[in-house]
DOVOMAR-429392 format. One record per residue (C-alpha): chain; residue in one letter; residue number from 1; x, y, z. Coordinates in steps of 0.05 Angstrom, whole numbers. Layout:
REM residues N
('A'; 'a'; NUM; (X; Y; Z))
...
//
This chain:
REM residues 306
('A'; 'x'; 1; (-1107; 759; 859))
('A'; 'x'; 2; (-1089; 804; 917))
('A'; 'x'; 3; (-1065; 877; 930))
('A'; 'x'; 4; (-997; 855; 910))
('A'; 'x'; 5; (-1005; 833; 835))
('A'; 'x'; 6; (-996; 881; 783))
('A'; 'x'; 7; (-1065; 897; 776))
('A'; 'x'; 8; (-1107; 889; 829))
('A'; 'x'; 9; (-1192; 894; 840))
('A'; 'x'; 10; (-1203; 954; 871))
('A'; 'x'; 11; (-1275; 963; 890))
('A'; 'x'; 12; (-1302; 1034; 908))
('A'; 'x'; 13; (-1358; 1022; 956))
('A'; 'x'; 14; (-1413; 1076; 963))
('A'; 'x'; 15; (-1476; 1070; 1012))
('A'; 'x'; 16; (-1529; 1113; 1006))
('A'; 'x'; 17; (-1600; 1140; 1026))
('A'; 'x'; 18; (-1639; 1192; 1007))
('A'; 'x'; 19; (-1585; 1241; 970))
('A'; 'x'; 20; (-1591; 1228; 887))
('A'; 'x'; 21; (-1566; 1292; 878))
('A'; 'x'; 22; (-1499; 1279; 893))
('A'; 'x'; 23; (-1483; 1218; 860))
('A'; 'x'; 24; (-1490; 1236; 793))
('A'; 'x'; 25; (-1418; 1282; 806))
('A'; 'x'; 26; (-1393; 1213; 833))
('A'; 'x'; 27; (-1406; 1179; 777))
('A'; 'x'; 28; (-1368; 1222; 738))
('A'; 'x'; 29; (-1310; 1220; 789))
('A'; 'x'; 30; (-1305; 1144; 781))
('A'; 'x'; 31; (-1299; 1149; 714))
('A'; 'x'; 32; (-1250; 1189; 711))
('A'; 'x'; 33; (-1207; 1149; 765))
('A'; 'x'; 34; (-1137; 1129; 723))
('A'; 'x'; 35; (-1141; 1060; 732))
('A'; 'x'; 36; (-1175; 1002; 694))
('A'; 'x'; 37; (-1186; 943; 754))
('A'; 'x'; 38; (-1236; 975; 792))
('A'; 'x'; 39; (-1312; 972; 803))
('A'; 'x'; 40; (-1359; 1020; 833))
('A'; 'x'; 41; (-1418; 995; 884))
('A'; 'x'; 42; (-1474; 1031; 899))
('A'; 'x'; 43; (-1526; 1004; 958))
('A'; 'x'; 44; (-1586; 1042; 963))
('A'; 'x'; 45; (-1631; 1031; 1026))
('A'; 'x'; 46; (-1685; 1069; 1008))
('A'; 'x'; 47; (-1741; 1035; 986))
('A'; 'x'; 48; (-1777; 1103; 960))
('A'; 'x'; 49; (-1720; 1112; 896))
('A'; 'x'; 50; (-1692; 1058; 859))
('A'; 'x'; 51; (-1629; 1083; 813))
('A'; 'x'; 52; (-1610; 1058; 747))
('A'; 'x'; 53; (-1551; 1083; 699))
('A'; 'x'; 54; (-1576; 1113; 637))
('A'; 'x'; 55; (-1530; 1070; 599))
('A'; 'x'; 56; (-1504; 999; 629))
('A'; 'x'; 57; (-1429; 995; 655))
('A'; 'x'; 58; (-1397; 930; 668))
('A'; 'x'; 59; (-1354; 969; 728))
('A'; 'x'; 60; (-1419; 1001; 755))
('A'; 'x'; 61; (-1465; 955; 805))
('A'; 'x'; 62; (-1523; 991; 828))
('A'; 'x'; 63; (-1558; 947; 886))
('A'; 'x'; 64; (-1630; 980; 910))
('A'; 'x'; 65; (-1650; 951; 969))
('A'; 'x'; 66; (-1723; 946; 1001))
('A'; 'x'; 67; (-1696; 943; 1074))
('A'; 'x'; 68; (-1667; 1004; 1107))
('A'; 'x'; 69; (-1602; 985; 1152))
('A'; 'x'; 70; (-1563; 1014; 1203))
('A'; 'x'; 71; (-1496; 1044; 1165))
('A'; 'x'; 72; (-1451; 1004; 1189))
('A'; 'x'; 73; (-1491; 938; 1174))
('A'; 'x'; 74; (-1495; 968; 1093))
('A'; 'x'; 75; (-1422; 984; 1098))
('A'; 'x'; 76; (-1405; 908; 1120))
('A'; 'x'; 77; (-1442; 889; 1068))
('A'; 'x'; 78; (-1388; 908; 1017))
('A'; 'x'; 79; (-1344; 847; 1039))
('A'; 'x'; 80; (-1382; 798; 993))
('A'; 'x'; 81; (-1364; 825; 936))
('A'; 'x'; 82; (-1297; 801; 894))
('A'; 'x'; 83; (-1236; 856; 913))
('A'; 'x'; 84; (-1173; 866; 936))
('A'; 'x'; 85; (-1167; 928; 959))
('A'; 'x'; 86; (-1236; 971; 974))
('A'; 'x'; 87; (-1237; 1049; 985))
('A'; 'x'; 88; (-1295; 1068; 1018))
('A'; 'x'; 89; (-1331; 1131; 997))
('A'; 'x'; 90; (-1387; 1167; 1022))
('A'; 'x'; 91; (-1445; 1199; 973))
('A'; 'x'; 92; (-1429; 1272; 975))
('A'; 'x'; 93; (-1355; 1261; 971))
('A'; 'x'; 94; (-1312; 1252; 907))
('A'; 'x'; 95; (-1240; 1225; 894))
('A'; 'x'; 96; (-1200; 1254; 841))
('A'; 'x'; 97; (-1168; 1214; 777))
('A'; 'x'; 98; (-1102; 1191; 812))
('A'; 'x'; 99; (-1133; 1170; 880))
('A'; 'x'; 100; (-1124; 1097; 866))
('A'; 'x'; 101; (-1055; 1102; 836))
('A'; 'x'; 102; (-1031; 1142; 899))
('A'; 'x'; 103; (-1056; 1081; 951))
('A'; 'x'; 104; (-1032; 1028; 910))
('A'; 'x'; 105; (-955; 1065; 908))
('A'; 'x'; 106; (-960; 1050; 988))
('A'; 'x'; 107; (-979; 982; 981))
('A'; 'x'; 108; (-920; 969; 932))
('A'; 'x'; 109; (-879; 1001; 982))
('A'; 'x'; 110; (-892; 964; 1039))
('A'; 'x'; 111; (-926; 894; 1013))
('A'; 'x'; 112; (-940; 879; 1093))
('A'; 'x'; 113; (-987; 935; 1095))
('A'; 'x'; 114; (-1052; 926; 1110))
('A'; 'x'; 115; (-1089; 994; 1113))
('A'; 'x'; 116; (-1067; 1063; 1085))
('A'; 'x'; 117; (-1100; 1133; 1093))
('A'; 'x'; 118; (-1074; 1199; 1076))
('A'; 'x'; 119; (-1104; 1255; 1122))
('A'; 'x'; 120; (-1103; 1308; 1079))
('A'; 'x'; 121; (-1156; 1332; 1024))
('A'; 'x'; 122; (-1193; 1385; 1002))
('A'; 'x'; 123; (-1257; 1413; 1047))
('A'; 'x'; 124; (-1307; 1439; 1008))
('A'; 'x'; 125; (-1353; 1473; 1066))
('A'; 'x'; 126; (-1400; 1537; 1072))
('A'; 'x'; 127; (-1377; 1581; 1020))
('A'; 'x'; 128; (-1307; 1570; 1016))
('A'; 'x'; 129; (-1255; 1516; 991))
('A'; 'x'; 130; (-1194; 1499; 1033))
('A'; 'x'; 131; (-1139; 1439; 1038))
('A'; 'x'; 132; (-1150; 1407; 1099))
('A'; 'x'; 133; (-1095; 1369; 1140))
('A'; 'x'; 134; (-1148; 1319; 1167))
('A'; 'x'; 135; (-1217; 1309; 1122))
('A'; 'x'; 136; (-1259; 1234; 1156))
('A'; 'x'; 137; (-1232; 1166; 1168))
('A'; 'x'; 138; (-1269; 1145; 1101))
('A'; 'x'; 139; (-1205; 1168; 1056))
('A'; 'x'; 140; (-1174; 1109; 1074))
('A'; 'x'; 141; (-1168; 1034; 1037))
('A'; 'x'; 142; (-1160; 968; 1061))
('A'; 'x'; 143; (-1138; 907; 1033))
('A'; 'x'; 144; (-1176; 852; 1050))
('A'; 'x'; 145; (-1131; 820; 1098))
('A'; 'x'; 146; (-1138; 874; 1133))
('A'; 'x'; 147; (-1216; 881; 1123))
('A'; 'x'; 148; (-1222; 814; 1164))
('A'; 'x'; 149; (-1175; 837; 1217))
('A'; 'x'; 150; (-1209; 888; 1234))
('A'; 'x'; 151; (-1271; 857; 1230))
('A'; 'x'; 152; (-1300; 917; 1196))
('A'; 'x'; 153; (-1348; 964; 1224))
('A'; 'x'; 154; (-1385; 958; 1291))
('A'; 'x'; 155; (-1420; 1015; 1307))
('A'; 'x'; 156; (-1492; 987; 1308))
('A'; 'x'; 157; (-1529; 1034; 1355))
('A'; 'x'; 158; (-1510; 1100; 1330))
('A'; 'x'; 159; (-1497; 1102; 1256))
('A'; 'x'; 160; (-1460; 1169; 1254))
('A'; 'x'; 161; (-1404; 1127; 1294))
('A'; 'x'; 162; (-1392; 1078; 1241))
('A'; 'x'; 163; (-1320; 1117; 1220))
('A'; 'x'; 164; (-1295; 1124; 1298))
('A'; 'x'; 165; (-1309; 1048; 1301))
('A'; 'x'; 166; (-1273; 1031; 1239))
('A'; 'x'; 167; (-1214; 1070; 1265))
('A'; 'x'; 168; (-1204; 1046; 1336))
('A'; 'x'; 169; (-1208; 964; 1299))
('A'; 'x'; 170; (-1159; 980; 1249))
('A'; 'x'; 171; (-1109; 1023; 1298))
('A'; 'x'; 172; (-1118; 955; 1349))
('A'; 'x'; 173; (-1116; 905; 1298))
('A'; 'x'; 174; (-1082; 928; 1228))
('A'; 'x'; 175; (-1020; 938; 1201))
('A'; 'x'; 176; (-1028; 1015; 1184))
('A'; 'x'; 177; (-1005; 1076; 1148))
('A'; 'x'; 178; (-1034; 1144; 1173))
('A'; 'x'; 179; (-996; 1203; 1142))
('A'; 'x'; 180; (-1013; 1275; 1120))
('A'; 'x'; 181; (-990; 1286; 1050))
('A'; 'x'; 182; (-1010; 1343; 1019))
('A'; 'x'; 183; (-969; 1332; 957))
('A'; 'x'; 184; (-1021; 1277; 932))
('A'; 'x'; 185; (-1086; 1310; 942))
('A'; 'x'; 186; (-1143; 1257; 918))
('A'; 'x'; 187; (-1202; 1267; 953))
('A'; 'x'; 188; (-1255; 1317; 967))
('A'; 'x'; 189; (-1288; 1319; 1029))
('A'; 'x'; 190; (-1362; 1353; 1023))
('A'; 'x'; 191; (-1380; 1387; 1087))
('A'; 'x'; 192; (-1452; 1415; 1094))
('A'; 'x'; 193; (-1482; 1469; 1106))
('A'; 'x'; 194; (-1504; 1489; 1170))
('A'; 'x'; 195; (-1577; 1498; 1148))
('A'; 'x'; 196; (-1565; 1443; 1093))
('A'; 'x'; 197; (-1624; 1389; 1104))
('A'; 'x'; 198; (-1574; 1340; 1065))
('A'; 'x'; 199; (-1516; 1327; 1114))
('A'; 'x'; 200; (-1549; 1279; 1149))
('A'; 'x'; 201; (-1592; 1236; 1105))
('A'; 'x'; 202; (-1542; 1183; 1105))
('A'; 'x'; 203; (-1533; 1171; 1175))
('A'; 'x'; 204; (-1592; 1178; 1211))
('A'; 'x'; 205; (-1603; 1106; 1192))
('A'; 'x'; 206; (-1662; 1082; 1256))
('A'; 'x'; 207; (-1729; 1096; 1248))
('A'; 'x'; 208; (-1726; 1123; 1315))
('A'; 'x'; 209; (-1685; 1183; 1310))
('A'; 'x'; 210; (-1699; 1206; 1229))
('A'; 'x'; 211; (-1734; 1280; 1230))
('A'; 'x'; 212; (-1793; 1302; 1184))
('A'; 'x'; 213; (-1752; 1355; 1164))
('A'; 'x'; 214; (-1701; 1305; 1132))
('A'; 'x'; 215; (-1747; 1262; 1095))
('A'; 'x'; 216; (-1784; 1321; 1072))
('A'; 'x'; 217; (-1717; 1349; 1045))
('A'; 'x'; 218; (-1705; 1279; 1013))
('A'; 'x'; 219; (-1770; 1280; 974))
('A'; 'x'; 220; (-1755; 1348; 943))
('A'; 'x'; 221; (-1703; 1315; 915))
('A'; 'x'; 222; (-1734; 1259; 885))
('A'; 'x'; 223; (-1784; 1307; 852))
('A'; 'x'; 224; (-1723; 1335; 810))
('A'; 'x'; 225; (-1714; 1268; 775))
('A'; 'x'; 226; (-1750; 1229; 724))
('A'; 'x'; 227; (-1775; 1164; 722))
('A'; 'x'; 228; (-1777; 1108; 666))
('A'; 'x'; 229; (-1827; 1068; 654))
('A'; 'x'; 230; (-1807; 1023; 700))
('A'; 'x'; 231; (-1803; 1060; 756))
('A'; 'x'; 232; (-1729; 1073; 760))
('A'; 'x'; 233; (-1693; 1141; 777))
('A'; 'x'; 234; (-1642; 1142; 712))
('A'; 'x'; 235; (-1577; 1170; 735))
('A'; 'x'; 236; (-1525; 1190; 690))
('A'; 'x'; 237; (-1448; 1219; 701))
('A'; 'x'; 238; (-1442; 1296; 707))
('A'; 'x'; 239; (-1378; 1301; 682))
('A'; 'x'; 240; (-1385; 1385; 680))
('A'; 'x'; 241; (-1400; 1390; 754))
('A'; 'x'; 242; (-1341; 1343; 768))
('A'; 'x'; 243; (-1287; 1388; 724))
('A'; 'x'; 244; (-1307; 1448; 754))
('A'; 'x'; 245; (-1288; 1411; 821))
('A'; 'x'; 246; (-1223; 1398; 795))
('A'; 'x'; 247; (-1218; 1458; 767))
('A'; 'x'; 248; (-1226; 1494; 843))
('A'; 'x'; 249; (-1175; 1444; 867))
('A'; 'x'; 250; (-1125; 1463; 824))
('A'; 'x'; 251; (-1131; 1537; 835))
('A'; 'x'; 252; (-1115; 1512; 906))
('A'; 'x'; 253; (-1056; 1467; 896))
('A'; 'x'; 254; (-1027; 1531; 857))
('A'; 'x'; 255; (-1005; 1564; 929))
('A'; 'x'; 256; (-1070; 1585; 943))
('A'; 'x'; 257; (-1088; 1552; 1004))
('A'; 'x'; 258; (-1166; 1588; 1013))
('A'; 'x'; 259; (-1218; 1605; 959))
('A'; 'x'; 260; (-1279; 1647; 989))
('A'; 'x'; 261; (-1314; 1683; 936))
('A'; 'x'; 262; (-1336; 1616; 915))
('A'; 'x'; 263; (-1416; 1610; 908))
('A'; 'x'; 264; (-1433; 1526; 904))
('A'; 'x'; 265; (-1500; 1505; 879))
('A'; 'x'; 266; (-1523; 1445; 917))
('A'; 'x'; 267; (-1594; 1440; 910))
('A'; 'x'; 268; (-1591; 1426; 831))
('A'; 'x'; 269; (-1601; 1358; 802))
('A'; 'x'; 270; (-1531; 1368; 759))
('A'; 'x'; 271; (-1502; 1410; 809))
('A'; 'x'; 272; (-1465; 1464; 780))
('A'; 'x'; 273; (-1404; 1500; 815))
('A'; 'x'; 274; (-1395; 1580; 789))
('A'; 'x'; 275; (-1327; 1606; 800))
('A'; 'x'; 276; (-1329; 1682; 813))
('A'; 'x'; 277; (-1303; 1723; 755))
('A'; 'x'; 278; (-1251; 1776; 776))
('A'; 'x'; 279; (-1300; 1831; 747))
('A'; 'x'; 280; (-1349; 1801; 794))
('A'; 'x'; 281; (-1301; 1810; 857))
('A'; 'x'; 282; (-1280; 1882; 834))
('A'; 'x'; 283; (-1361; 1893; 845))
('A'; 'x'; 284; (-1353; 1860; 909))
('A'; 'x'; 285; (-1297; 1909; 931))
('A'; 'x'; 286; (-1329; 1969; 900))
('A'; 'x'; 287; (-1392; 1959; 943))
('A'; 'x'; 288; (-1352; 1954; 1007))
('A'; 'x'; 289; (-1313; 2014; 991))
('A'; 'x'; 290; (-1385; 2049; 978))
('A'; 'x'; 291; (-1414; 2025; 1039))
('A'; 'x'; 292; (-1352; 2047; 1087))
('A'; 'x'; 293; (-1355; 2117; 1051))
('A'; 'x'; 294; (-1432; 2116; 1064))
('A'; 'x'; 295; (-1418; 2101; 1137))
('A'; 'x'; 296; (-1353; 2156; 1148))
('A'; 'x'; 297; (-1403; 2211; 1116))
('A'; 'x'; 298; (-1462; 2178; 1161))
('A'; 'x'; 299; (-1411; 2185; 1220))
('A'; 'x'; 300; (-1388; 2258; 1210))
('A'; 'x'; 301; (-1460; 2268; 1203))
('A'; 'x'; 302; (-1473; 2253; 1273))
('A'; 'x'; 303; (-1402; 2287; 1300))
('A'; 'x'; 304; (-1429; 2349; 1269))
('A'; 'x'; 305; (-1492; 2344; 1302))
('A'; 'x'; 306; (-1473; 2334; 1367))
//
């Protein structure tokens, strides 16, 4: 089989280190992806948490790995298994329920194609939602032609480069789509916070340059999960989290381009998201117009004085 039969294997490829809280959102988004031939692969390099679904899913490999790699080396690793076409995904970040129908429209389009990403998405960052003409280089696919030709990722020295080496192989290499359509928004692109201890979990793969206040962060995580028996973090889908994520998207996609008053919970195990209530941004507003009166009266205050 290959990306041009009717149905073909897409495999979702995930690596990641240190960062259960976010996947059990992603479950839930691959779930939820409309489209039967697909699989969803987890590697997980750290040796301190091993994961395990709370109930088994043929389309679900979880592979917990004793050795910690450099991300591009897990990312290569991806190529062994049986697909067609693979979509790689990063922990934090989710695709919504028609993101493989809307790369495998391209492919049928064009059957010499070899590698298609869409540049727009939504951003969640800081306190505020936004769509995004250009998220990361990881909402892309690849068929596996084109895997080979580009002879995947190279950056080995410095792990957060692993995207910027994927691109420049595939723009020398590939046959390629690149294209910013905002009409078929299917992927969520989680940026950090600027005092979040998470962003960078995932890349800082070398010994070397990993910072006690990372790994510290990592193992408050860990203590926010239970164990079995046999030692195995039990992860299960958090389908909630996930449709109040869609939920915020399509709020956006209704004209709305920005969402501010938006307060995102990413500590939590099941992360929740809490949409502001409109009586909640009337108390907003009322406590601005209070503290601008408070300030006039403080002003005339002083004029008076003088």
């Amino acid at each position: 089989m290959d990306q041009h039969s009717l149905y073909p294997k897409v495999l979702i490829a995930v690596p990641t280190y240190g960062r259960p809280d976010y996947l059990p959102r992603l479950l839930a988004s691959f779930k939820e992806l409309n489209y039967n031939n697909k699989k969803l692969l987890i590697i997980n390099d750290d040796k301190r948490i091993k994961y395990k679904l709370d109930k088994e899913d043929p389309n679900i490999d979880i592979c917990n790995m004793d050795l910690h790699l450099n991300l591009s080396v897990k990312r290569n690793l991806f190529a062994s298994w049986g697909w067609d076409i693979i979509m790689h995904l990063d922990d934090d970040d989710v695709f919504l329920p028609e993101r493989i129908n809307n790369h495998l429209r391209i492919y049928d389009e064009d059957p010499n194609l070899e590698v298609y990403k869409n540049d727009a998405g939504f951003c969640f960052s800081e306190n505020r939602i936004s769509i995004a003409n250009y998220t990361a280089f990881t909402n892309h696919s690849m068929t596996r032609k084109g895997w080979f030709k580009s002879l995947g990722y190279t950056s080995f020295e410095r792990s957060n480069f692993d995207d910027q080496s994927i691109n420049q192989n595939v723009m020398n290499r590939c046959n390629y789509k690149n294209e910013c359509d905002t009409e078929n928004l299917d992927f969520i692109y989680w940026w950090g916070n600027s005092d979040d201890e998470t962003k960078y979990r995932n890349t800082f793969n070398a010994d070397e340059v990993k910072c006690d206040y990372v790994e510290n962060a990592a193992l408050k995580s860990y203590e926010m999960f239970k164990k079995n028996r046999d030692g195995y973090t039990i992860l299960k889908p958090d389908f909630e989290c996930f449709n109040n994520i869609k939920t915020l998207t399509r709020r956006l996609k209704w004209g709305k381009r920005q969402e501010y008053l938006v307060n995102m919970d990413r500590s939590g195990a099941s992360e929740k998201i809490r949409i502001k209530t409109n009586r909640e941004k009337i108390l907003f507003s009322e406590k601005k117009d209070e503290a601008r009166r408070n300030y006039n009266r403080a002003s005339r205050k002083n004029d008076k004085n003088l």
